[in-house]
Each structure stands twice: as structure tokens, then as C-alpha cells.
PADOSE-811778 format. One line per field, with one value per residue (C-alpha): residue in three letters; x, z, y. Coordinates in pm, 1 decimal. Layout:
% residues N
aa <- c(ALA,...) $
px <- c(X,...) $
pz <- c(Z,...) $
py <- c(Y,...) $
END
This chain:
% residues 372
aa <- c(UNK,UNK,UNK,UNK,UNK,UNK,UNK,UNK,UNK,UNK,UNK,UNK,UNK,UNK,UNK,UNK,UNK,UNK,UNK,UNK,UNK,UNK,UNK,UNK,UNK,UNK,UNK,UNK,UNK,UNK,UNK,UNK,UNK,UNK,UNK,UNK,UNK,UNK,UNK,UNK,UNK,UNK,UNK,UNK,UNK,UNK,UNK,UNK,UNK,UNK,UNK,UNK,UNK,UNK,UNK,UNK,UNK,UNK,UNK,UNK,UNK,UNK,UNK,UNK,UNK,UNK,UNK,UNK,UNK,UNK,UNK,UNK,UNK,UNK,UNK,UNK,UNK,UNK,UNK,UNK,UNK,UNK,UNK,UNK,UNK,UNK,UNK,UNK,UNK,UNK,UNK,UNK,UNK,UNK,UNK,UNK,UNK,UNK,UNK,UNK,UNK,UNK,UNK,UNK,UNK,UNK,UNK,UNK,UNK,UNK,UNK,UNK,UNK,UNK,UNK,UNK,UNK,UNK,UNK,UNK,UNK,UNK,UNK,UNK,UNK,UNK,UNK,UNK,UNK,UNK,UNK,UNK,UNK,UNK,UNK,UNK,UNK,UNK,UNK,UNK,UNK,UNK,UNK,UNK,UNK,UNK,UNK,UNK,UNK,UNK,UNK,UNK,UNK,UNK,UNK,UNK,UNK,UNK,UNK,UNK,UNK,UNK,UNK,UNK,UNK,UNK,UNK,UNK,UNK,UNK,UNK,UNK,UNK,UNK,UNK,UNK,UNK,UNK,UNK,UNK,UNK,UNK,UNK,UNK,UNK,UNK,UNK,UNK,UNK,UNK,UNK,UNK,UNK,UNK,UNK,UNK,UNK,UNK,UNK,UNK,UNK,UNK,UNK,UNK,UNK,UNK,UNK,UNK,UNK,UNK,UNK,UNK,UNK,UNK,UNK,UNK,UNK,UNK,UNK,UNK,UNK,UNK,UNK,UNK,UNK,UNK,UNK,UNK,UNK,UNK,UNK,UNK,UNK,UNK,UNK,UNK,UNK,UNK,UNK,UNK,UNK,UNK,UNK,UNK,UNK,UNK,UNK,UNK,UNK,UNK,UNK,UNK,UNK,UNK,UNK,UNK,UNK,UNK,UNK,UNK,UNK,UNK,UNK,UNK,UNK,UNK,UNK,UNK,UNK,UNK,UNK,UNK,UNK,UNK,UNK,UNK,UNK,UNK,UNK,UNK,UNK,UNK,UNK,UNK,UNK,UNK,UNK,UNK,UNK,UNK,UNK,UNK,UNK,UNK,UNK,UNK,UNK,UNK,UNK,UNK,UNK,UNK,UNK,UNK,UNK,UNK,UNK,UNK,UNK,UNK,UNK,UNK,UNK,UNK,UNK,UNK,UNK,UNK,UNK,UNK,UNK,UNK,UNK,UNK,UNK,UNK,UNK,UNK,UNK,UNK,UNK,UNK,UNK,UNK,UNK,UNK,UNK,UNK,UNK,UNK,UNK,UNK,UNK,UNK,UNK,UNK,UNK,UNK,UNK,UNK,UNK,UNK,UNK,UNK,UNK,UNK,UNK,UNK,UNK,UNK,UNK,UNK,UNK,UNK,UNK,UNK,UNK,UNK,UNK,UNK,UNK,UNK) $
px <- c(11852.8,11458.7,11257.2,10944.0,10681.1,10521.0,10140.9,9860.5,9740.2,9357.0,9113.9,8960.4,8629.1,8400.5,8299.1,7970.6,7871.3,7905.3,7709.8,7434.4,7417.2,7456.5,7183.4,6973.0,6989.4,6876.9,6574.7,6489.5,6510.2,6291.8,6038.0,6080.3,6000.9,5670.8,5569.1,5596.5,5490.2,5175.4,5124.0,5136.8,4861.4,4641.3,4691.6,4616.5,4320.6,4259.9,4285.6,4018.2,3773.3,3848.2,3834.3,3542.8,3454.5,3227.6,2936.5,2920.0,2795.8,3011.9,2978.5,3232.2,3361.6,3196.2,3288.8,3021.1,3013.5,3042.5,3065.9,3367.9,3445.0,3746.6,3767.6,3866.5,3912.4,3842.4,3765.3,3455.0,3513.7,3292.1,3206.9,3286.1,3476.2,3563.6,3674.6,3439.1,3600.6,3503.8,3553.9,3470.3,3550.1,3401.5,3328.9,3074.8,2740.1,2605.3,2702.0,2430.5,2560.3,2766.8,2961.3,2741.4,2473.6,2303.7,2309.8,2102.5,2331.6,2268.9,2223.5,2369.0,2595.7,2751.8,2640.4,2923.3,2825.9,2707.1,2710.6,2965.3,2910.1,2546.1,2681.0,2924.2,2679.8,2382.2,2690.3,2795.5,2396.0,2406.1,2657.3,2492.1,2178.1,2380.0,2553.9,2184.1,2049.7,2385.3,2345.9,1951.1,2068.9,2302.5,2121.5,1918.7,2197.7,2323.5,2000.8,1989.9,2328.6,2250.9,2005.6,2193.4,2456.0,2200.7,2074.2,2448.2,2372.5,2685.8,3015.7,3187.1,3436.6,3150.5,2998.2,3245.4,3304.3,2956.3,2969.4,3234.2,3082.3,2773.5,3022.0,3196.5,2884.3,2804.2,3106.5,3043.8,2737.1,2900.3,3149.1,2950.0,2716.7,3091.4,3112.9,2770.5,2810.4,3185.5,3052.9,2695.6,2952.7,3082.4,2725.2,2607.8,2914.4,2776.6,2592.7,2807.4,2648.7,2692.5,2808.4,2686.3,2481.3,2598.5,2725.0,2926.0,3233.2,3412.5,3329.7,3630.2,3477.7,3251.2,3015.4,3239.9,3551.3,3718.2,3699.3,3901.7,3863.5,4120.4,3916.6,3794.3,3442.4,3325.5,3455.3,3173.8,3099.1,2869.6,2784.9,2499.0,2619.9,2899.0,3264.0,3388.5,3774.1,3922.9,4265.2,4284.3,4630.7,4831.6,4726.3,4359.2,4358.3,4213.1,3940.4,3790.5,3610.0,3376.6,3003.4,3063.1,2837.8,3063.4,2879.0,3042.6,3009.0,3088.4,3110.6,2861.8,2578.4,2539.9,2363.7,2540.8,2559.9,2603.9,2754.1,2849.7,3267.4,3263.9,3624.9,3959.3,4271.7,4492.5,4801.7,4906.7,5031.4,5397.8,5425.3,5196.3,5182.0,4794.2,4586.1,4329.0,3925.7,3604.2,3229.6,2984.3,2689.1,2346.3,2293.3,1951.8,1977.2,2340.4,2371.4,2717.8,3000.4,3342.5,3654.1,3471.1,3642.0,3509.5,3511.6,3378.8,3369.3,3317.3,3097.4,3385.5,3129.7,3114.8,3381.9,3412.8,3535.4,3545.0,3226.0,3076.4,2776.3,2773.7,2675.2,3016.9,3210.2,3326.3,3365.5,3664.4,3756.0,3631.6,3843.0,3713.6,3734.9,3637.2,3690.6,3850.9,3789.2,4152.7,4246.1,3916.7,4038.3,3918.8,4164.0,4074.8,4152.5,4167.0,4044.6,4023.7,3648.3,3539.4,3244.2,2855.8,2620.0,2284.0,2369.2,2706.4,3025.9,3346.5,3694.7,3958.5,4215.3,4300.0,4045.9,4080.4,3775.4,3725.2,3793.8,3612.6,3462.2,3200.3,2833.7,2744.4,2997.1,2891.0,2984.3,3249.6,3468.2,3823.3,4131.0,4241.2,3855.6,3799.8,3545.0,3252.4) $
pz <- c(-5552.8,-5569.4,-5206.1,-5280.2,-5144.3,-4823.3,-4796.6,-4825.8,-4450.1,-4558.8,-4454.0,-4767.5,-4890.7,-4900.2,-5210.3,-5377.7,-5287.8,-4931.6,-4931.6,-5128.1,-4907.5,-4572.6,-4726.5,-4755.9,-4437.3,-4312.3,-4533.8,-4369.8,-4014.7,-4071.6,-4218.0,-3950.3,-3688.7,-3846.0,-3855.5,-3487.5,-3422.7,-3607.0,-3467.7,-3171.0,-3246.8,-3414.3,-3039.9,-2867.9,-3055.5,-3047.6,-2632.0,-2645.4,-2854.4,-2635.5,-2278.4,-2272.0,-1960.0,-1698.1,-1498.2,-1178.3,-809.2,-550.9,-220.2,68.3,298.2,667.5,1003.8,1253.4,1556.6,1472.8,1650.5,1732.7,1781.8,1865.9,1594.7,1742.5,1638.9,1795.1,1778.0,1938.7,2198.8,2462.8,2787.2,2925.5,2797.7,2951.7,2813.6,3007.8,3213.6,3259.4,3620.0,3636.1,3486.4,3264.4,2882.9,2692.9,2624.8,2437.7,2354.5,2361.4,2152.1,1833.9,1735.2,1761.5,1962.9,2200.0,2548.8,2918.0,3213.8,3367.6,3047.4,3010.0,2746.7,2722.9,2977.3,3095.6,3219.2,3560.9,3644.0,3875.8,4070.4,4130.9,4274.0,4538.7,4608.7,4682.7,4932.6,5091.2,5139.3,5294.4,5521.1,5657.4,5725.3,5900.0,6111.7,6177.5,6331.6,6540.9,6664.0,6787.1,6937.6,7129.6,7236.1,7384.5,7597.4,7660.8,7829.6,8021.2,8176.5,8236.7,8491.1,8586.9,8672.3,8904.4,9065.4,9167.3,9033.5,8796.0,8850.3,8711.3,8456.3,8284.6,8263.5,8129.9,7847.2,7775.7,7724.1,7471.8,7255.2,7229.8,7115.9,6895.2,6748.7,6669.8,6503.9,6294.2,6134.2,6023.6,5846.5,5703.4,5620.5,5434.6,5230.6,5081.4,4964.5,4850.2,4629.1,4497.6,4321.8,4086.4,3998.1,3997.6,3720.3,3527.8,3355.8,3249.2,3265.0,3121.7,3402.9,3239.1,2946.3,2607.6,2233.6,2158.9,2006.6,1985.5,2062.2,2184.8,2245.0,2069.0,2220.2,2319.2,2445.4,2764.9,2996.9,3273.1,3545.4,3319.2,3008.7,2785.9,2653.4,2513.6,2456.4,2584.6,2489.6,2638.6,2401.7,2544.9,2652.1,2416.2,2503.5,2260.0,2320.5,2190.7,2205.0,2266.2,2189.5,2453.6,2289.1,2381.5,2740.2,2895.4,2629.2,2772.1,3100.6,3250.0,3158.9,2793.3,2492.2,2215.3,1845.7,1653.4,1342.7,1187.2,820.6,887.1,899.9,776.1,1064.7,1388.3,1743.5,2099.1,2364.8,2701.7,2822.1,3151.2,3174.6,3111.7,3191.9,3455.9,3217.4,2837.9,2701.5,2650.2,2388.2,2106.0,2363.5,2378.4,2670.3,2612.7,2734.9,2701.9,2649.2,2638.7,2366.0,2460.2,2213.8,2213.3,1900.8,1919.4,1582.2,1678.9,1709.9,1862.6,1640.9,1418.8,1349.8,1489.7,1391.7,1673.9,1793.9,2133.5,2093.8,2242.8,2227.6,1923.6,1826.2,1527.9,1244.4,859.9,695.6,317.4,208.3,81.3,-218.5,-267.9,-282.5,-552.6,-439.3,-627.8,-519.7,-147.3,-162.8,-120.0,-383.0,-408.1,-637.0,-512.4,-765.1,-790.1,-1010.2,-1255.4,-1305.2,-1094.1,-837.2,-721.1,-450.3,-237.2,113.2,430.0,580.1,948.3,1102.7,922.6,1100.4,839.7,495.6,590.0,637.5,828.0,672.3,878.4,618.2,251.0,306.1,488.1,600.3,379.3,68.4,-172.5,-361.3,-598.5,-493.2,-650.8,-858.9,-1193.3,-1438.1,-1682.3,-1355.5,-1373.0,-1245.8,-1422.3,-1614.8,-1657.1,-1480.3,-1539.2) $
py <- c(7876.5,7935.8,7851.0,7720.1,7953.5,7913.5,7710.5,7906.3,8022.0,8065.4,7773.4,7533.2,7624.5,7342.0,7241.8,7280.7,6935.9,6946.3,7303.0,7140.9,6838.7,7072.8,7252.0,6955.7,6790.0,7177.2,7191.8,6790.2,6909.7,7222.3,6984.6,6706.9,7052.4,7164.0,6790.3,6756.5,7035.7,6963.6,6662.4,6829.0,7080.4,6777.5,6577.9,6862.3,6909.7,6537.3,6530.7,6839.1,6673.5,6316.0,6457.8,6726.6,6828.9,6644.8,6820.3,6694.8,6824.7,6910.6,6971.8,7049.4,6739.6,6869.6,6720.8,6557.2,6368.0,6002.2,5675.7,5528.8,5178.3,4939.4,4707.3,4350.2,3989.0,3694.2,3345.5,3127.3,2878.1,2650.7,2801.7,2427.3,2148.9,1813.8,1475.0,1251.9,936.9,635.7,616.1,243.3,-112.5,-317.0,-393.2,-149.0,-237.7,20.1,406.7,615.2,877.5,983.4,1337.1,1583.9,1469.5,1749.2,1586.5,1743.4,1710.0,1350.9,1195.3,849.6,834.3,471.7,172.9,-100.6,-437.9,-388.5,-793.6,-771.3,-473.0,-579.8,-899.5,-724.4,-463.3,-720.7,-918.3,-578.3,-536.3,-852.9,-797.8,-499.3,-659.6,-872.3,-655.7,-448.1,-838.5,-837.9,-455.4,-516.6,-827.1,-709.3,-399.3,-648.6,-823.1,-504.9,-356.0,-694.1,-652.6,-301.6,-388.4,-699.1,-465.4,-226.0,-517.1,-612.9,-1015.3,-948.2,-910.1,-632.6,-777.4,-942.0,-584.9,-418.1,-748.6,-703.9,-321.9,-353.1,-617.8,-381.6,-100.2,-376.1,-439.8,-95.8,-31.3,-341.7,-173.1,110.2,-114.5,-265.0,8.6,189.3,-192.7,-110.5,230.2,124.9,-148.6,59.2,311.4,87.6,-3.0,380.5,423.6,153.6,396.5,697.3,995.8,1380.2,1602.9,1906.3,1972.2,2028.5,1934.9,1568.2,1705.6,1348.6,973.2,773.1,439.3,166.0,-141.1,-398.5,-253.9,-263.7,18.1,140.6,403.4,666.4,598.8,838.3,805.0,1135.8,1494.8,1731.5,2080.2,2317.9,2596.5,2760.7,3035.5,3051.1,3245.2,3474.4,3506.5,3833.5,3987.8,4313.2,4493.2,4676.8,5000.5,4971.4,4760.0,5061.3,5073.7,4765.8,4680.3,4434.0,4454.8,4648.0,4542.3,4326.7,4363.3,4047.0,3855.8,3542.2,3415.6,3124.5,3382.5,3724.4,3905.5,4041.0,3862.5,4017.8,3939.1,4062.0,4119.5,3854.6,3811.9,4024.7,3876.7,3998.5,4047.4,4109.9,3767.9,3787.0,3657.9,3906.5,4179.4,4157.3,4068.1,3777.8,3895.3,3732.6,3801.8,3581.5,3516.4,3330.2,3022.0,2864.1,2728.4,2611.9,2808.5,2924.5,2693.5,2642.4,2714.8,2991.1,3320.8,3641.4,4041.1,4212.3,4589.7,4779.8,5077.8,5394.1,5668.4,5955.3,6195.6,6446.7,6320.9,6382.0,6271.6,6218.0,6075.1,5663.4,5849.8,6011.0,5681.6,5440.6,5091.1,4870.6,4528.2,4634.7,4979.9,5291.4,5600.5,5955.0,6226.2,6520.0,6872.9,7059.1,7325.8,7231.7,6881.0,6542.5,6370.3,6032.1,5911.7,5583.0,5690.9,5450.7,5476.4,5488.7,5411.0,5434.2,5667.7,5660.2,5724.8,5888.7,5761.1,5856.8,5927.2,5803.1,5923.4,6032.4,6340.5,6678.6,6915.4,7170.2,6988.0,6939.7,6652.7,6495.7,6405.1,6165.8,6003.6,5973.7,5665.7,5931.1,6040.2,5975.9,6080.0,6395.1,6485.2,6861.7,6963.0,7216.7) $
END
């Protein structure tokens, strides 16, 4: 019997089709390559014609002596502040003042009816000229008995009677001397007066109402001098003492106020760690007002720090940037500025000494601009 003969062991060839279509799919890529890479060479040439290089100025960032200054914050508030009583009893007859009336110390703000109190005073008055008549009369008797009493024409139980009706008599005047000045305060707080001088924050009370002694009338300010309360944080307690120069300023006014450090506390607040110190600011002009937020700094002396001309800076939305020139190319940079001394300007960070930068910045910088 025949055996059929073993499979060939050689591998198929593929047939012309496939070759022709694995030739074509070659021939795509290779043309696919030397379009990208031509593209390549036309961007290339496109970035070198779009980014030509910028002349600029540069100059190396230096370090100076500089000012230094604790930055604080603070807020305004009145160097007195009371919520006047009325002390006394009666219905209002008139208010002399409103919010934000300027008042001298004395001034009557409101007036109660004094009716009353006019009518006990003028009895207690009375009674004391009363008891005056009865004190010169019997000085009188009593002188009489005294040289009854040498002259032996008296016995001496009526002496001694005698003696201590004078003394009685005596003591009645000062009683009655106590009634009057008992019943002229309620007609001295009649009229209720400022007991220091300042600004009407509030008005509590209108004509016509009732008063009594734990009544408030008016809440009183005094704002001349004006306190400026800061907190100072546990850091930079030893920073501060009594007598140092505070430079602050408020967004009511653009122009800076100073004032003098009166009082530091005697500990940090436990709360926020800080410790709570005031200075206080002359106001004439009562410009200033209680409630208004402060910035304020404390002159610390001059150290050396980094500086670079105002000139060298590029202000954006209140942020500081600077150009920086590394390997031929521009590298901004968003730096945080110290303290002003002139038409130079500390770099507290983002810039090293020795470094250097653009001066000035012209309008074509940019991060990553060739450079001539």
C-alpha cells in the first residue's frame, strides 16, 4: 500500500498581493516621516522668525543697608468711652444733642424737670435757716448761763441742761445743713452733663420720657487723642517697647498718621497667641474714627538686604515681577518686596545677590525671550 508523502516543512511565501500592499503601507510611512519632519523644520523656522531676540539692560542685583520694619495691624478705638447715666428722676425736657454731636466736658446734654427738687431743696434751705436762728439763740442763753454759773445764782443741774441744749442745737445745724446739700443734688442732676469731652456715638433717650437714676442717656466718645490697638504676635513682643514711633494708615484717607506706643499689655492673649499694645494718635480734627482698620509699622533699624531699582519691576494685579537673564533666555519671576528706601526697593525673596536681571523692563519681555 502507497503512504501518502509527508507535508512540505518549508514556510508559505506570501503572495504577490500582500508584498505589494506591505510595500505600500512602507512607502506611506516614509512619506508621513519627511512630512513631520518638515513641519518640524518649517516650525522651527516659524518660532525663529516669531521670537527674535530682545535687547535689554542688565545689571547685577547688589545688596545695601535697608530699613526694616514690623509690619502690624490694628484697629482704632476711643481713648474714653462711657454710657452716660442719668443719676436722677424725672421726665425729659429737652435733649440737647443727637449722634454725632461734638460735646466740651460739662456740657449739658438732656435737662429733666427740676420742679420737684427745687421745692425740697428751697424746704431743706428752710430748715437750715431755721436751725442757724435756733444756734445764735441759744448761744445767747448759753453765754448767759455761763456767767450765771460764775456768779454761783444757778444751780448746777440747770447748767449742765442748759449746756446740752446749746450742743443740741449745734448739732441741729449741721443736720440740717446735710438736708440741704442732700436735696440740691437732685436739682444739680437736673441738668445732665458730659463728664469728659468728646464725640455722641449714640442717643438713648427722647423729650418726654421717664428717667431713672440707672438710665442711660448718651454713649460718649472721646477721640482726641485717639488709641490705636495693635496685636503684636509672640514672635516680635521683644520688638516693641514703650515710647517707639507707630507709622499707620487707614483706608478713609490716603496719607500716613503717627502715633506714639503708651501701653503694652502685660501678657500674650491666650487665645491668638498675640499680646494686645497701644499707641496713641493726636486728633484735632476728629478726622479719625473709632472702629476703622489700621496697617501700621515700627521702624526696627536698617539691615542688608537684596535691592533693585522700582525701575526693574513689573506690577500685575498688585504682584511683583522681574526678569531674571539665564542661559540667553528671560525668566520671570514673581518676587515678594521689602521695604522702599528712594527709588530702590528691597527683595525679601524670589531673588539672590549676584543674579542678574533686567533694568528697565521693556513692554516685549516675557518669560523664555532670547536675549541679546
Amino acid at each position: 500500500m502507497q503512504r501518502p508523502s509527508p507535508p512540505s516543512q518549508r514556510p508559505e511565501r506570501p503572495s504577490q498581493s500582500t508584498r505589494s500592499a506591505r510595500l505600500g503601507l512602507a512607502a506611506l510611512a516614509l512619506v508621513a516621516a519627511l512630512g513631520c519632519k518638515r513641519r518640524e523644520a518649517a516650525d522651527a523656522q516659524t518660532k525663529v522668525v516669531d521670537d527674535p531676540k530682545i535687547a535689554v539692560q542688565t545689571m547685577t542685583a547688589a545688596e545695601r543697608s535697608m530699613p526694616r520694619y514690623l509690619r502690624l495691624t490694628g484697629t482704632l478705638a476711643a481713648d474714653e468711652a462711657a454710657d452716660v447715666a442719668a443719676d436722677v428722676t424725672g421726665k425729659i425736657l429737652a435733649v440737647n444733642v443727637d449722634r454725632g454731636s461734638i460735646v466740651a466736658k460739662g456740657a449739658v446734654l438732656a435737662r429733666t424737670d427740676a420742679r420737684t427738687a427745687a421745692l425740697a431743696s428751697a424746704e431743706a434751705n428752710a430748715g437750715l435757716a431755721v436751725a442757724k436762728a435756733q444756734v445764735a439763740q441759744a448761744k445767747v442763753d448759753c453765754d448767759r448761763l455761763e456767767a450765771l454759773a460764775k456768779a454761783g445764782a444757778i444751780a448746777g443741774a440747770d447748767y449742765d441742761r442748759a449746756h446740752a441744749q446749746c450742743l443740741v442745737s449745734d448739732e441741729g445745724e449741721k443736720l440740717a445743713a446735710a438736708r440741704v446739700a442732700s436735696a440740691s443734688k437732685p436739682l444739680v442732676d437736673a441738668n445732665i452733663r458730659a463728664p469728659f469731652a468728646g464725640l455722641v456715638a449714640e442717643r438713648y433717650v427722647n423729650t418726654g420720657e421717664y428717667l431713672r437714676p440707672e438710665t442711660k442717656v448718651v454713649r460718649l466718645m472721646a477721640i482726641d487723642p485717639i488709641r490705636l490697638q495693635l496685636s503684636v504676635p509672640e514672635a516680635s513682643v521683644a520688638l516693641v517697647k514703650e515710647g517707639q514711633t507707630v507709622t499707620f494708615r487707614v483706608a478713609a484717607f490716603d496719607e500716613p498718621f503717627a502715633a506714639t506706643v503708651r501701653y503694652v499689655g502685660p501678657s500674650l492673649r491666650s487665645s491668638s497667641r498675640d499680646l494686645l499694645v497701644e499707641a496713641v494718635c493726636a486728633n484735632p480734627g476728629h478726622r479719625l474714627r473709632p472702629g476703622m482698620f489700621a496697617t501700621a509699622q515700627i521702624a526696627l533699624g536698617e539691615a542688608p538686604t537684596v535691592t533693585i531699582p522700582k525701575t526693574a519691576l513689573r506690577m500685575e494685579d498688585d504682584k511683583a515681577h522681574l526678569f531674571v537673564v539665564k542661559s540667553g533666555r528671560l525668566e520671570e519671576r514673581l518676587v515678594e518686596l521689602g521695604d522702599p528706601k528712594g527709588d530702590e526697593v528691597g527683595v525679601a525673596s524670589g531673588l539672590a545677590k549676584g543674579e542678574q536681571i533686567i533694568n528697565p523692563v521693556p513692554a516685549a519681555a516675557h518669560d523664555g525671550a532670547r536675549v541679546e
